[in-house]
N, C-alpha and C positions, 0 to 999 in steps of 0.2 A: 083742557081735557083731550079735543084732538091730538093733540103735540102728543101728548103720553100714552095714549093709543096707537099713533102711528109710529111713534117711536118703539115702545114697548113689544109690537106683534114683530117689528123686526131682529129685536134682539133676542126674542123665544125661537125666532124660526131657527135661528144658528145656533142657539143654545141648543136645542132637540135635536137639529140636523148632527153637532160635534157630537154631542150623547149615545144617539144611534151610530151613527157610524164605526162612532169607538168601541162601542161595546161590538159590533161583527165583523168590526178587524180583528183576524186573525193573530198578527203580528204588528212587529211597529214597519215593517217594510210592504206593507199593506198599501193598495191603492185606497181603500177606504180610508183607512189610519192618516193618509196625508189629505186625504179630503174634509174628513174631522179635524186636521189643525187648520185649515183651510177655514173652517168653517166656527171652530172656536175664537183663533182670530178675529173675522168679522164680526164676533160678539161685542168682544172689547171696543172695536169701533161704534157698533150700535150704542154702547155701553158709554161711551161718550158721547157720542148726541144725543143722547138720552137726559144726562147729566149738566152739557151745558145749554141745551135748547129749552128743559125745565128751571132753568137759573140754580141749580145743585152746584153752585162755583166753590163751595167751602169740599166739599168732597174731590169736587174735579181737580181739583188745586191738587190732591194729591196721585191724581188719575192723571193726570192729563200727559205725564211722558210717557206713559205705555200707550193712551191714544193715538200718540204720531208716532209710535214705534209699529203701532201696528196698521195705522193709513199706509205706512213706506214696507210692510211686510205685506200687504194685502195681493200685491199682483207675484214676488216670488214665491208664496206658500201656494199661488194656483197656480203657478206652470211648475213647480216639485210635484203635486197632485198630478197634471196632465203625463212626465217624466215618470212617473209611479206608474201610470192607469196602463201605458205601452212599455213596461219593464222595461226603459233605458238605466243605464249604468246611474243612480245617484250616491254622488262622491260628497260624504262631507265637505272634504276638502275644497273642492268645487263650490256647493253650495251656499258656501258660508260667506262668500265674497259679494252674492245678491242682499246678504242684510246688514253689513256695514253700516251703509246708511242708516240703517232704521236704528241700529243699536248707537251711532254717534248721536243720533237728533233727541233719542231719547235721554242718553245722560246728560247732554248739553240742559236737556229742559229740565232734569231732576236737579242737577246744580241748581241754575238760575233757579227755579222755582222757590228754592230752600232758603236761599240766600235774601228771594225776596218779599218783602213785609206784603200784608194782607190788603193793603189798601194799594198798593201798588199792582197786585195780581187782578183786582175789582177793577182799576181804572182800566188793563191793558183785557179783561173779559167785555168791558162795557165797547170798548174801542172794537171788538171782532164781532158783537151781535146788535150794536146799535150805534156803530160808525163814530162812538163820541171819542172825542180828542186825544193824543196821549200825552199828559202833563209833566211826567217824569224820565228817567232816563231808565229806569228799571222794567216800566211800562214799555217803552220802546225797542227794552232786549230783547224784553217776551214776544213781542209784536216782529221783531225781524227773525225770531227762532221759527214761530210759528209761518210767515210769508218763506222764508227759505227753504222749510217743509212741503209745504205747497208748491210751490214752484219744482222741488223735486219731483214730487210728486207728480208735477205736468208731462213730465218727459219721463216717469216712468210709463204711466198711462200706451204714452206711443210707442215705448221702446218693448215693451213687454207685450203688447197686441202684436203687435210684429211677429215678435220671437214666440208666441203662443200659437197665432193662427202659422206660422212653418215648422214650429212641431205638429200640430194638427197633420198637416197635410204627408210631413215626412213619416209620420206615424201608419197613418191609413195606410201610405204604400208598403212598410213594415208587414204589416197584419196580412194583407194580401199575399205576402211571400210565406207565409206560414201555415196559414190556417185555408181550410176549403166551405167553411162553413160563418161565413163573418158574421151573420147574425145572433150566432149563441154565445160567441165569446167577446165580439165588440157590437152592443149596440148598434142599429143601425144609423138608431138616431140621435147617436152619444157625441158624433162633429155636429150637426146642426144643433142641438142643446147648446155647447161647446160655444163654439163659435158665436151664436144669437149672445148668450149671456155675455160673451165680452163685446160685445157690438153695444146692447144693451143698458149692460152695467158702463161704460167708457164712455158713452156720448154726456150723460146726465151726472157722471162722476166729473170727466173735464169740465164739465160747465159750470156746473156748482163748485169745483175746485178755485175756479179763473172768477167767480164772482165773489167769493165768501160766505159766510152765514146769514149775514146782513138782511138780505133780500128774502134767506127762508124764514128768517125768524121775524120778518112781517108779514109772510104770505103764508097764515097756517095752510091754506089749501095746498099750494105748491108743495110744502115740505110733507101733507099727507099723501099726494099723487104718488111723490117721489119714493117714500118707504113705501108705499104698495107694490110699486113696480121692482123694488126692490126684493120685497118680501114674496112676493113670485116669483123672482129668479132664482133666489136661494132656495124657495122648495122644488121647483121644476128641479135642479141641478142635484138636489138631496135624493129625490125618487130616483133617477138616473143612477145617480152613486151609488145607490141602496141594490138597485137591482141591476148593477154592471157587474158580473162574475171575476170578481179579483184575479188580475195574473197571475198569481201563484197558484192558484188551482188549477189553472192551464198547464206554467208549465212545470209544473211539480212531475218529479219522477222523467222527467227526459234526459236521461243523462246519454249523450251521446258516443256513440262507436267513437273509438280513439284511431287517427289515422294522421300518414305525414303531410309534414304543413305543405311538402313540395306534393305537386302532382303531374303527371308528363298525357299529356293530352290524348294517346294511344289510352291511359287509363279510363278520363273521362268518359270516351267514346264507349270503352265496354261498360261501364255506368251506365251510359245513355240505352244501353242495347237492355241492360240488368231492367231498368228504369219501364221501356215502353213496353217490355217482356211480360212482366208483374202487372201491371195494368192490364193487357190483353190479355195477361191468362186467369187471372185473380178477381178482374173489374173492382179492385179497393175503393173505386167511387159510390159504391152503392152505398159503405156507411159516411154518412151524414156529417160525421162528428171529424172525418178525418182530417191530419195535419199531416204535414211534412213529418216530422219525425218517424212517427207512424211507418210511411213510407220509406224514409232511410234505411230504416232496422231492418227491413223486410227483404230490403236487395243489401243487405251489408254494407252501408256505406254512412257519410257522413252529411249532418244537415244542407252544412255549406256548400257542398260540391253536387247536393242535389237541387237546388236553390240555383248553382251557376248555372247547369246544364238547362233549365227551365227556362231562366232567364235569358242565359246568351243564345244558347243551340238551338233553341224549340223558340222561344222569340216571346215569352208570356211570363206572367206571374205565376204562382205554382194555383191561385184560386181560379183561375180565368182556366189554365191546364187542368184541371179536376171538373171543373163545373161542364167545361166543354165535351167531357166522357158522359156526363148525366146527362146533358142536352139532346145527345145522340142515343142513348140511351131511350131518352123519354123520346124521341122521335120511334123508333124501333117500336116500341109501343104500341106509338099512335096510328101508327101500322099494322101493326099484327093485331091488337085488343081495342078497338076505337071505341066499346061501349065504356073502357074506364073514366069517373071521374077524374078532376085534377087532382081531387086532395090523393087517391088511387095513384095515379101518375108521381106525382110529388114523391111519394112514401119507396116506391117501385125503383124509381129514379137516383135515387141518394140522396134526394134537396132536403133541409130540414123542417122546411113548411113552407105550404102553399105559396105566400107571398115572394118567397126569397125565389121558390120556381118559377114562376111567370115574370117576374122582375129578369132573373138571369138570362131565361128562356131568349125572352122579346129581345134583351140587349147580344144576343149572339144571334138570332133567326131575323130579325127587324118584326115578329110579328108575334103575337103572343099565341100561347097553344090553342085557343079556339080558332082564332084567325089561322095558324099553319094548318090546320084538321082541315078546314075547310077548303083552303084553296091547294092540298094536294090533292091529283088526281090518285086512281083508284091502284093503278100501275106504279105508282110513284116508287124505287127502290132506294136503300142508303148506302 
């Protein structure tokens, strides 16, 4: 009864989670939409432990290549998700060469499976959940198809943690050159989610990879710890996905000023003059929501080239460049009207709530806005 509880809450969570998802994506180029196959995927997995941890071997028998097709799809359908979630370019083309694996191991196993007799399938199941012998040589195909899947498997684990946590991080600096406001359009706390889950799911996934079934399927406690901890990753990750504002809502409708690929640096500079001009005269930091675009259209010009001059000339990302007008901003403020609250201040300021203000605030002043109130004198000027 454990086993099928613990097994069974895991396969609903990804069932519900691919459900929902699918159904409020938009599109199929949807960050959701690749988090639902993401997440339907891991069904199918559930779906097999499910089937062979309950001894359902006469069904599994006809499950079990899509099993290990989709253990060896499990870590590329999450980082196409992560590539979806920061609208990097995905290229089928591209894409297709991370499930190679998963599609040879699987027809490898639909052959052999087919080919081999029923009593031979039982001895080479008995052999992966209760370590008993393998007497035949058909038993032993199954048994080096399945150990070669795993063992893939090992090295995807590490290969794909890698390449997940530095898009993580390439990502984040992305969003920064773009956006003024990262909390309404990236979670803030969508890399620590992110990150925790593969940290999470890959310590307990390598280990029970490197040890077998064997061990869970005498230890019901272990194999319930194990889908619990599991089955909160996957809902944490679903809430997350659920309520992470799909990029294409972002950047729908930006179509940018068309301008030449060459540009002669006498250009930039009047850019740069267009650029701190519209700021000083406009204060565009007040709205909350602003991006870079926004700001291109506004001085005529092109995202990329407003993007360089921030970055190379001025020496900042374009969020750190906007937030730093609000911060001065809400200093000015703090000055002229000191009886406003923060949430006052925040709103006045361009921040898009309180927290994201005093987070910015303290990481630019070293001191957060109560702390700067107080220890400026009366005199103080900006």
């Amino acid at each position: 009864m454990i086993k099928i509880i613990a097994l069974f809450s895991l396969g609903l969570i990804n069932l519900y989670g691919a459900f929902f998802l699918f159904v409020l994506a938009k599109n199929k180029n949807n960050n959701r939409f690749f988090l639902g196959l993401f997440f339907f995927n891991s069904f199918f997995i559930s779906l097999g432990h499910f089937l062979t941890f309950n001894e359902y071997w006469t069904a599994f028998r006809f499950f079990d290549f899509i099993f290990l097709a989709s253990i060896l799809a499990f870590y590329p359908f999450y980082c196409l998700y992560l590539s979806s979630a920061f609208h990097f370019n995905i290229s089928s083309g591209k894409w297709i060469y991370y499930f190679i694996p998963s599609l040879i191991i699987a027809i490898t196993m639909f052959i052999t499976s087919v080919v081999t007799n029923w009593e031979s399938y039982y001895i080479y199941m008995n052999n992966n959940l209760f370590g008993d012998e393998l007497t035949n040589q058909s038993s032993k195909v199954l048994a080096y198809i399945y150990q070669g899947s795993r063992t893939f498997f090992l090295i995807q684990i590490i290969y794909y943690n890698f390449f997940a946590v530095r898009l993580l991080l390439r990502s984040h600096k992305k969003m920064k050159d773009l956006f003024s406001n990262l909390d309404k359009y990236q979670l803030r706390y969508f890399y620590i989610v992110n990150i925790s889950f593969l940290i999470l799911m890959s310590i307990p996934g390598f280990y029970i990879t490197l040890i077998g079934r064997e061990p869970l399927n005498s230890n019901v406690m272990l194999l319930l710890y194990v889908s619990l901890l599991f089955t909160l990753l996957y809902l944490i990750l679903a809430i997350v996905g659920l309520r992470q504002i799909p990029v294409e809502i972002i950047l729908e409708n930006q179509n940018e000023l068309q301008v030449p690929e060459e540009i002669h640096q006498h250009e930039l500079i009047e850019i740069e003059k267009k650029l701190l001009n519209y700021f000083y005269k406009e204060k565009p930091w007040l709205h909350s929501n602003l991006n870079i675009w926004d700001v291109s259209k506004n001085i005529g010009s092109n995202r990329s080239y407003v993007s360089h001059i921030i970055n190379e000339n001025i020496g900042c990302n374009f969020n750190y460049f906007v937030n730093e007008y609000r911060v001065n901003e809400a200093k000015i403020l703090l000055k002229q009207t000191p009886e406003l609250n923060l949430s006052e201040l925040s709103e006045l300021s361009g921040f898009g709530s309180v927290n994201s203000f005093i987070r910015i605030f303290k990481k630019i002043e070293h001191a957060t806005p109560t702390e700067f109130k107080k220890n400026t004198p009366n005199n103080y000027t900006i």
